[in-house]
PLY file of the C-alpha trace (Angstrom):
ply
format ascii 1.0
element vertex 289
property float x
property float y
property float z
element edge 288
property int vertex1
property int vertex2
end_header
-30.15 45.35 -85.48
-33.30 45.66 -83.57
-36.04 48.64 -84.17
-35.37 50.43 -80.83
-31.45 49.98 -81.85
-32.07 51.72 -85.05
-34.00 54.98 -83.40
-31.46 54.93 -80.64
-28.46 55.32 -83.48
-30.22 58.34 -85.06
-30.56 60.15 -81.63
-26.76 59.30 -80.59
-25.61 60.77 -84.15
-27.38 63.69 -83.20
-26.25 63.94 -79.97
-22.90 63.00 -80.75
-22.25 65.37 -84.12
-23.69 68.43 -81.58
-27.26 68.99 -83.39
-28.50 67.85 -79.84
-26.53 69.60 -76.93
-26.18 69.22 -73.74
-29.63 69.79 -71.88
-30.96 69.89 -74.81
-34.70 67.86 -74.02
-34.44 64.10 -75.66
-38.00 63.09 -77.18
-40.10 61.63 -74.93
-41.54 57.89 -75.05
-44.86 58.90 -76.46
-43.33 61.26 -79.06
-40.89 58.79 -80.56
-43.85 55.71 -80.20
-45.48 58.66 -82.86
-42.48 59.66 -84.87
-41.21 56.19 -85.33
-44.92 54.28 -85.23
-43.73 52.02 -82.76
-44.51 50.07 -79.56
-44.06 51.58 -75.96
-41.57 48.66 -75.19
-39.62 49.51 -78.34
-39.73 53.74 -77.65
-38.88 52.88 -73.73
-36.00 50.36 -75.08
-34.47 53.47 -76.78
-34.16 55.37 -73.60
-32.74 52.82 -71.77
-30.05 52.17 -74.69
-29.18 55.79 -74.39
-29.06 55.92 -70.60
-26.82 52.86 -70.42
-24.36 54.51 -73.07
-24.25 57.51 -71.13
-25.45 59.53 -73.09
-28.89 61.08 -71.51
-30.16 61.80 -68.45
-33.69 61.25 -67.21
-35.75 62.84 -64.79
-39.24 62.32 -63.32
-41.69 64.73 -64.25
-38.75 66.37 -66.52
-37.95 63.33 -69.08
-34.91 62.58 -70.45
-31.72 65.39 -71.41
-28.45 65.06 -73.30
-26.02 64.53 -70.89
-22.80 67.21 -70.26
-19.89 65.21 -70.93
-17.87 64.11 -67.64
-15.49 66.86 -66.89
-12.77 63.67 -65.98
-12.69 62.45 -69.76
-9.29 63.23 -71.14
-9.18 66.68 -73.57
-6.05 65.63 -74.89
-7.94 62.73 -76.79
-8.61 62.81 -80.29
-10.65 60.67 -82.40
-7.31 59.18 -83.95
-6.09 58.32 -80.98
-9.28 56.49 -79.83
-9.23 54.00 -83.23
-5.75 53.55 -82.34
-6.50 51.75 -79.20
-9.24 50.34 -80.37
-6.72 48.50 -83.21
-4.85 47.60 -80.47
-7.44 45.82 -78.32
-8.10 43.90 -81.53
-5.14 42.98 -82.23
-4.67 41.54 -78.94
-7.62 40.61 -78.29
-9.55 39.93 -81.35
-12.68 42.19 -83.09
-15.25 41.03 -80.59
-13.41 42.39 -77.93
-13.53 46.04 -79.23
-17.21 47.64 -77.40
-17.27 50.90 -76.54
-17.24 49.68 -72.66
-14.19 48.25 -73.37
-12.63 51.08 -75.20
-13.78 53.45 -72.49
-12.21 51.32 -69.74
-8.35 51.45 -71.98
-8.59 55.25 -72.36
-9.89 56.00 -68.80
-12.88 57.73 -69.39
-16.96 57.52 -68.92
-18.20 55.56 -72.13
-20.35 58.45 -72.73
-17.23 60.36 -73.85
-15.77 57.63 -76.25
-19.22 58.53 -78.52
-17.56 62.00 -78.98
-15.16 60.63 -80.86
-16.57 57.85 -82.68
-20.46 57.79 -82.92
-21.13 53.44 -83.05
-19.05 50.74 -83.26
-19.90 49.99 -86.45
-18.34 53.66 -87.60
-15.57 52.51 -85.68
-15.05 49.51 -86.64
-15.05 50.95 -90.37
-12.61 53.38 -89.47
-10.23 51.17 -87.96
-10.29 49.33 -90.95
-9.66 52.89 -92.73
-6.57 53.21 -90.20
-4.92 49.91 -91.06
-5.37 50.40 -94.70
-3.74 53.46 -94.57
-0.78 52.14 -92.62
0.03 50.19 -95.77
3.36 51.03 -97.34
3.28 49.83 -100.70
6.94 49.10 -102.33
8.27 51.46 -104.95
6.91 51.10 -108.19
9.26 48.59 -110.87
7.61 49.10 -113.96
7.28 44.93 -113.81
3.97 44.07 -113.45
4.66 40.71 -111.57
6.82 42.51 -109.23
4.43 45.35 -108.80
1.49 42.93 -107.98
4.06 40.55 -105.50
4.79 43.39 -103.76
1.04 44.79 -103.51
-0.13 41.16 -102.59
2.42 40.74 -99.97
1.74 43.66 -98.04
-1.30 43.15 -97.89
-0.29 39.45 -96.35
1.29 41.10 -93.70
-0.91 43.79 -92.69
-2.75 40.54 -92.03
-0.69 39.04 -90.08
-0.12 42.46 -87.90
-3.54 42.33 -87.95
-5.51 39.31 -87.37
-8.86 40.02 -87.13
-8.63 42.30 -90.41
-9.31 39.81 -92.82
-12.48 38.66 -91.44
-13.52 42.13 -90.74
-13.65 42.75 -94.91
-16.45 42.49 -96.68
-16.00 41.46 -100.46
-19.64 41.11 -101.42
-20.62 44.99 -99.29
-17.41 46.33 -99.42
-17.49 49.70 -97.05
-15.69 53.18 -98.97
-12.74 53.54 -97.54
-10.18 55.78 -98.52
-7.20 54.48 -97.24
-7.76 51.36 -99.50
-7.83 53.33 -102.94
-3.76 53.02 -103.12
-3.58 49.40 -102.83
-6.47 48.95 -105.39
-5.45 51.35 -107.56
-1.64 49.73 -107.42
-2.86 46.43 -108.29
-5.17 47.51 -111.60
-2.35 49.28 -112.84
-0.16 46.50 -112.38
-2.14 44.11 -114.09
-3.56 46.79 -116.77
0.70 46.88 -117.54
0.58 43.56 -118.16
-2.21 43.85 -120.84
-5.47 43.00 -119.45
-8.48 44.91 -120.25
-9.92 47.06 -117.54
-12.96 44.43 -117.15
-10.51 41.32 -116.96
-7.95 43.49 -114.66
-10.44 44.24 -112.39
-11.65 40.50 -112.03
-8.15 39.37 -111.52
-7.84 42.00 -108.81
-10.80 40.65 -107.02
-9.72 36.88 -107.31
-6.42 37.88 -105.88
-7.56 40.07 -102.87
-10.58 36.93 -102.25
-7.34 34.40 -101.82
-5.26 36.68 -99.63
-8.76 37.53 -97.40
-9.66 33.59 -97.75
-6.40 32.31 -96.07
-5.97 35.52 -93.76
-9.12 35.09 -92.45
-7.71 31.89 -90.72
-5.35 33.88 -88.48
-7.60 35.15 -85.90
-9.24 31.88 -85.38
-6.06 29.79 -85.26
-4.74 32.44 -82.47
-7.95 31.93 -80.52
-7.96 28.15 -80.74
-4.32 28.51 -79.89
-4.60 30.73 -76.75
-7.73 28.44 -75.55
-5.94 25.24 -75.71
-2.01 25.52 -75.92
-2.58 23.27 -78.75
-0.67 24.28 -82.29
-2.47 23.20 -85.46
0.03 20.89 -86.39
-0.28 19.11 -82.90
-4.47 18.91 -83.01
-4.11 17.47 -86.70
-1.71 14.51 -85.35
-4.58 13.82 -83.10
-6.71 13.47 -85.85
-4.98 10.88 -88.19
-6.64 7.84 -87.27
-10.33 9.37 -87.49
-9.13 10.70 -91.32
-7.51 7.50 -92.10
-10.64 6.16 -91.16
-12.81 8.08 -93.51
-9.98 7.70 -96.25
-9.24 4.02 -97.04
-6.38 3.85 -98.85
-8.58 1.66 -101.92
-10.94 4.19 -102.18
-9.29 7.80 -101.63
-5.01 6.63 -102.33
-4.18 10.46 -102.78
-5.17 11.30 -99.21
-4.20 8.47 -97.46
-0.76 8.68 -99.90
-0.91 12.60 -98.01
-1.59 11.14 -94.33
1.44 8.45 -94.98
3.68 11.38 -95.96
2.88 13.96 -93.57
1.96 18.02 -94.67
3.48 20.28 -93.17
0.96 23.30 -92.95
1.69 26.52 -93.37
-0.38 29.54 -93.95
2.73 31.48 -95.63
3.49 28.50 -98.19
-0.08 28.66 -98.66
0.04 32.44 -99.79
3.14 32.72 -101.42
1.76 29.56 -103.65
-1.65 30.83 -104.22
-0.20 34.45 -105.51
2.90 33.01 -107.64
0.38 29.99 -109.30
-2.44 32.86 -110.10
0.24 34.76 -111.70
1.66 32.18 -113.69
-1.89 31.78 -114.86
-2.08 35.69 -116.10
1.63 35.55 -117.26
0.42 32.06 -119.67
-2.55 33.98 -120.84
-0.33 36.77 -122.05
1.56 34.95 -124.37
0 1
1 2
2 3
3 4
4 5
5 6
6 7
7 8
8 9
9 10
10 11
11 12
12 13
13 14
14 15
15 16
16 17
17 18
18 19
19 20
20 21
21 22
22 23
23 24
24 25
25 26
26 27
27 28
28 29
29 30
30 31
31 32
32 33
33 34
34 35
35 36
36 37
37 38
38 39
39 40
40 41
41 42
42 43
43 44
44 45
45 46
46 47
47 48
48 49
49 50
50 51
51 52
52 53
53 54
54 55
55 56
56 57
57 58
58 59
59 60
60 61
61 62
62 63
63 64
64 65
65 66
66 67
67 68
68 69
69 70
70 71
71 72
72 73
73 74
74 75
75 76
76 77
77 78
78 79
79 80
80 81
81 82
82 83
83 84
84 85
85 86
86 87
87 88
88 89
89 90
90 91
91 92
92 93
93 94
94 95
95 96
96 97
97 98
98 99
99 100
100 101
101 102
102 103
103 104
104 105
105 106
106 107
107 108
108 109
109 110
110 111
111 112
112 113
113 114
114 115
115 116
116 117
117 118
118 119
119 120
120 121
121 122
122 123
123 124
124 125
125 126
126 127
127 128
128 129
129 130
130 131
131 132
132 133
133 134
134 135
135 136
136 137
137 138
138 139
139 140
140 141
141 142
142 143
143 144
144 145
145 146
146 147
147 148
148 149
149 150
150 151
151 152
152 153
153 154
154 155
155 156
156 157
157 158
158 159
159 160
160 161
161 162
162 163
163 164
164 165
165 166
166 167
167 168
168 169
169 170
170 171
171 172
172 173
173 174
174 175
175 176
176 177
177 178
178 179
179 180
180 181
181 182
182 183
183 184
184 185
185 186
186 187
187 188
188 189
189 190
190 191
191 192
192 193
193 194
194 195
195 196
196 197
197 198
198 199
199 200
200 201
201 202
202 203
203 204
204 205
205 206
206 207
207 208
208 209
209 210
210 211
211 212
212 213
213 214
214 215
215 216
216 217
217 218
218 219
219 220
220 221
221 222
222 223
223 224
224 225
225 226
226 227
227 228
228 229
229 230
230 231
231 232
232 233
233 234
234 235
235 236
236 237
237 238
238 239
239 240
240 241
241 242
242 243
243 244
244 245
245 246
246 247
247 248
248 249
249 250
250 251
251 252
252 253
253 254
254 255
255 256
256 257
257 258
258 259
259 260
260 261
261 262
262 263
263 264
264 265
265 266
266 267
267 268
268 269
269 270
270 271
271 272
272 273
273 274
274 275
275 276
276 277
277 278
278 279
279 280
280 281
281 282
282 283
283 284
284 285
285 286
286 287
287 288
């Protein structure tokens, strides 16, 4: 994020949270090139970034005002209601697709107004990762650890798959706060605190296991992509590739792959996750005894 990006995020939340109303003067070039000790380009980059959202008006010889919102925009909105269609443009059309522009052009109103609601994409992007969470339902509780985690592990699977571009929106090294995702964490330490583990080890295992459900669901989105650009399946651009791996894999120096290529694999994301989980369990269930 650039400098005049930055500046022009702490006026919108003002603007946007009501400390700055409407007509309310904006600061001027000079004043922010002080307050911020920047350049003129950078200070006149941060009106224009507010002008182009909508968001301020300028006037020669007056400077620049918060804007009134458009009287068209839609009352019956709610913020709810905007992250919903924003989910739904994802899942359609993937994460990158989701700008405010964009947004504003599904609900049918000025893209000043959709910064009522939500004040950046990146807080909406966090709290449509919030929504999804939430829209989780966990299975009932067993009392058997394995099942309890199976059942966690696969819901989480197929909010993924509802959801392509949710995988690769998570962060496991900067993971945002979200409450929505305290049920499914705190079903899975449980689970594997049942089974024994100390809180440390549980909550390593609980990592490991959401990593290998991310890991493989973050495939989806690009696979659909690929998909929609080419009409080609993965299974049909991989028979197009045999000869250049058989070339790289002589059977004298690599048999297991070229033993693989003479077989045939038939790939599948869902084997892939329904192996991973039931292998890393085995692992925890050896450990036990």
């Amino acid at each position: 994020m650039s400098r005049a990006e930055e500046i022009a995020d702490v006026l919108r939340e003002r603007i946007v949270t009501g400390q700055l109303a409407p007509g309310d003067p904006i600061p001027s070039t000079r004043a922010i090139m002080r307050d911020h000790n920047v350049a003129m380009a950078t200070a006149s980059r941060v009106l224009a970034l507010l002008q182009n959202d909508g968001l301020i008006t300028s006037t020669p010889g007056r400077g620049s005002e918060v804007r009134a919102p458009d009287s068209s925009a839609q009352s019956i909105l709610t913020r709810d209601g905007v992250v919903a269609v924003a989910v739904s443009i994802a899942d359609a059309e993937g994460l990158a697709a989701v700008s405010m522009r964009r947004l504003a052009a599904a609900l049918e109103i000025p893209t000043m107004s959709v910064y009522r609601y939500v004040p950046s994409r990146d807080d909406l992007e966090f709290v449509m990762l919030d929504r999804v969470m939430g829209a989780m339902e966990l299975p009932p509780v067993t009392g058997d650890w394995r099942a309890d985690l199976q059942g966690a592990c696969r819901t989480m699977w197929q909010t993924m798959t509802r959801h392509p571009w949710f995988a690769g929106a998570l962060s496991m090294t900067r993971p945002a706060s979200m409450p929505n995702a305290m049920p499914l964490a705190e079903r899975m330490l449980g689970s594997l605190c049942g089974a024994g583990l100390d809180p440390v080890q549980a909550f390593t295992d609980y990592l490991c296991l959401l990593n290998l459900i991310r890991g493989l669901g973050s495939t989806l989105e690009p696979e659909l992509s690929d998909r929609a650009e080419t009409g080609v399946t993965n299974d049909e651009w991989m028979d197009t590739r045999v000869a250049d791996l058989r070339r790289i894999a002589p059977p004298d120096r690599f048999p297991r792959m070229a033993a693989i290529m003479d077989v045939g694999y038939p790939y599948d994301v869902e084997v892939l996750v329904e192996s991973g989980i039931e292998r890393f369990l085995d692992g925890i269930s050896a450990r036990l005894v």
